[in-house]
N, C-alpha and C positions, 0 to 999 in steps of 0.2 A: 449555564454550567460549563460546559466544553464546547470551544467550534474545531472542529478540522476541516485544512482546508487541503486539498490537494491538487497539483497543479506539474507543469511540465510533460502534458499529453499532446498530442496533436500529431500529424502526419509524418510516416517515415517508410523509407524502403525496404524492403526486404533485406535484412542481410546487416543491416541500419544498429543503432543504438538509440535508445533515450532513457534519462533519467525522470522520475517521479517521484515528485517532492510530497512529505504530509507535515501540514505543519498544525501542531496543536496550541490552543491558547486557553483560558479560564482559569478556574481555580482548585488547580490542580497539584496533589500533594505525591501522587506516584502515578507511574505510566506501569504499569506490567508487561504484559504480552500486545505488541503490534504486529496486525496480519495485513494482508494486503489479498484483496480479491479480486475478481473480475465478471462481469454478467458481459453476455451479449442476447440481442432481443429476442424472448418466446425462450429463454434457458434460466436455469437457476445460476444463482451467484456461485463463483468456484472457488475455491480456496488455491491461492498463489504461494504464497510465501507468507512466515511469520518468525518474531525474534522476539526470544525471549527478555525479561529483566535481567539475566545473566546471559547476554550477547547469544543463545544457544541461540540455531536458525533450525530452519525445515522448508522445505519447498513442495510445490508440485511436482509428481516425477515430468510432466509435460514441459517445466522450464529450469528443471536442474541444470548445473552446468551451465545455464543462461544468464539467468536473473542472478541477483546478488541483494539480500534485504540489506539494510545497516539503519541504525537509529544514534541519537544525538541525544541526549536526556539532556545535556545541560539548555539546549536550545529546543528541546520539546519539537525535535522534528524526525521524522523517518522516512528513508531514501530506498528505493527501486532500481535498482540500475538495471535496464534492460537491454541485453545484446544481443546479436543474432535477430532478429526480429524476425518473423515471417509473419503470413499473412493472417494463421489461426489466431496470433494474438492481439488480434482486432479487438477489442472490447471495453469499456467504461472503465476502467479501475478505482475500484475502493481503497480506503486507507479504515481500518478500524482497532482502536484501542480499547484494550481494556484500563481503568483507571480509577483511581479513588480522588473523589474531588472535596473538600471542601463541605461537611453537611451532608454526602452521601455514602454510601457504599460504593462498591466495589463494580461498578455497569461496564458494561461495553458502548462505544459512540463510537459513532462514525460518521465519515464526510461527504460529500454530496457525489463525489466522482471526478473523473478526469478522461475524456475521452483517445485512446488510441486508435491511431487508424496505420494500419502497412499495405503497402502498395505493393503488388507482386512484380 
Protein backbone atom coordinates (compact mmCIF):
# COMPACT_ATOMS: atom_id res chain seq x y z
CA UNK A 1 0.00 0.00 0.00
CA UNK A 2 2.32 2.86 1.42
CA UNK A 3 6.05 2.52 2.49
CA UNK A 4 7.67 5.55 4.33
CA UNK A 5 10.77 5.71 4.61
CA UNK A 6 12.66 8.14 6.73
CA UNK A 7 16.12 8.87 6.94
CA UNK A 8 18.83 11.76 7.70
CA UNK A 9 19.25 10.77 11.56
CA UNK A 10 22.30 10.05 13.12
CA UNK A 11 24.74 11.78 15.50
CA UNK A 12 25.09 15.55 16.35
CA UNK A 13 26.14 18.05 18.88
CA UNK A 14 24.50 19.93 21.04
CA UNK A 15 23.60 23.27 19.69
CA UNK A 16 24.03 21.12 16.07
CA UNK A 17 21.20 20.95 13.37
CA UNK A 18 19.80 18.15 11.19
CA UNK A 19 17.33 17.52 8.70
CA UNK A 20 14.87 14.55 8.40
CA UNK A 21 13.72 13.39 5.51
CA UNK A 22 10.17 11.19 4.94
CA UNK A 23 9.71 9.91 1.88
CA UNK A 24 6.41 8.39 0.84
CA UNK A 25 5.97 5.95 -2.19
CA UNK A 26 2.68 3.49 -3.37
CA UNK A 27 -0.41 4.15 -4.44
CA UNK A 28 -1.24 7.00 -3.21
CA UNK A 29 -4.11 9.58 -4.33
CA UNK A 30 -3.77 12.22 -1.12
CA UNK A 31 -1.41 12.66 1.64
CA UNK A 32 -3.62 14.78 4.48
CA UNK A 33 -1.94 15.45 7.70
CA UNK A 34 1.98 14.59 8.15
CA UNK A 35 3.17 14.39 11.87
CA UNK A 36 6.31 13.50 12.84
CA UNK A 37 6.94 11.87 16.40
CA UNK A 38 9.39 10.59 18.65
CA UNK A 39 9.79 7.51 21.21
CA UNK A 40 12.64 6.99 23.42
CA UNK A 41 13.13 3.49 25.22
CA UNK A 42 10.48 2.51 28.17
CA UNK A 43 8.34 5.93 27.02
CA UNK A 44 5.41 6.47 24.85
CA UNK A 45 5.63 7.99 21.28
CA UNK A 46 5.39 11.98 21.64
CA UNK A 47 3.86 13.97 19.31
CA UNK A 48 6.57 16.49 17.46
CA UNK A 49 5.28 18.44 14.90
CA UNK A 50 2.48 17.97 12.23
CA UNK A 51 1.37 19.92 8.86
CA UNK A 52 -1.43 20.13 7.51
CA UNK A 53 -3.05 19.63 3.70
CA UNK A 54 -3.26 23.31 3.72
CA UNK A 55 0.49 23.87 4.85
CA UNK A 56 -1.13 24.91 8.66
CA UNK A 57 1.67 23.44 11.22
CA UNK A 58 1.71 22.78 15.12
CA UNK A 59 4.43 21.63 17.16
CA UNK A 60 5.42 20.43 20.46
CA UNK A 61 5.78 23.40 22.78
CA UNK A 62 9.16 21.27 23.77
CA UNK A 63 10.61 22.22 20.11
CA UNK A 64 8.68 25.34 19.01
CA UNK A 65 10.95 27.89 17.75
CA UNK A 66 13.34 24.69 16.98
CA UNK A 67 12.02 22.49 14.70
CA UNK A 68 10.43 23.48 11.42
CA UNK A 69 7.85 20.66 9.56
CA UNK A 70 7.50 21.37 5.76
CA UNK A 71 6.11 18.72 3.13
CA UNK A 72 6.56 18.43 -0.64
CA UNK A 73 3.31 16.77 -2.08
CA UNK A 74 4.50 16.97 -5.46
CA UNK A 75 7.54 14.67 -4.53
CA UNK A 76 5.48 12.83 -1.74
CA UNK A 77 8.09 13.77 0.95
CA UNK A 78 8.15 15.59 4.35
CA UNK A 79 11.07 17.56 6.03
CA UNK A 80 12.12 18.22 9.84
CA UNK A 81 14.48 20.57 10.09
CA UNK A 82 15.94 20.31 13.43
CA UNK A 83 17.99 23.10 15.07
CA UNK A 84 19.33 23.88 18.29
CA UNK A 85 19.53 20.38 19.17
CA UNK A 86 20.17 19.31 22.76
CA UNK A 87 20.60 16.35 24.30
CA UNK A 88 16.68 15.68 25.34
CA UNK A 89 16.17 15.23 21.64
CA UNK A 90 17.79 11.90 21.60
CA UNK A 91 15.19 9.69 20.30
CA UNK A 92 13.91 7.42 16.94
CA UNK A 93 11.79 9.66 15.00
CA UNK A 94 8.67 8.85 13.16
CA UNK A 95 7.28 10.25 10.09
CA UNK A 96 3.46 9.38 9.95
CA UNK A 97 0.70 10.07 7.35
CA UNK A 98 -2.41 10.10 7.06
CA UNK A 99 -3.55 9.17 3.29
CA UNK A 100 -5.93 7.78 0.92
CA UNK A 101 -4.47 5.30 -1.16
CA UNK A 102 -5.77 3.45 -3.95
CA UNK A 103 -8.57 0.81 -2.83
CA UNK A 104 -8.70 2.07 0.69
CA UNK A 105 -9.85 4.58 3.01
CA UNK A 106 -8.55 7.21 4.70
CA UNK A 107 -5.45 5.10 7.32
CA UNK A 108 -2.63 6.59 8.88
CA UNK A 109 1.10 4.76 8.03
CA UNK A 110 3.82 5.12 9.15
CA UNK A 111 7.75 4.51 8.85
CA UNK A 112 10.03 2.43 10.47
CA UNK A 113 12.10 5.32 12.17
CA UNK A 114 15.33 7.21 12.07
CA UNK A 115 17.46 7.25 14.93
CA UNK A 116 18.78 10.76 16.66
CA UNK A 117 21.51 10.90 18.86
CA UNK A 118 22.99 14.58 20.46
CA UNK A 119 26.01 14.59 22.21
CA UNK A 120 26.20 17.16 25.12
Amino acid sequence: QVQLVESGGGLVQAGGSLRLSCSASGKIMVVRDINWYRQTPGNQREFVARILQNEDTDYADSVKGRFTISRDDAKLMSYLQMNSVTPEDTAVYYCAIDATVVGFPLLTYWGQGTQVTVSS
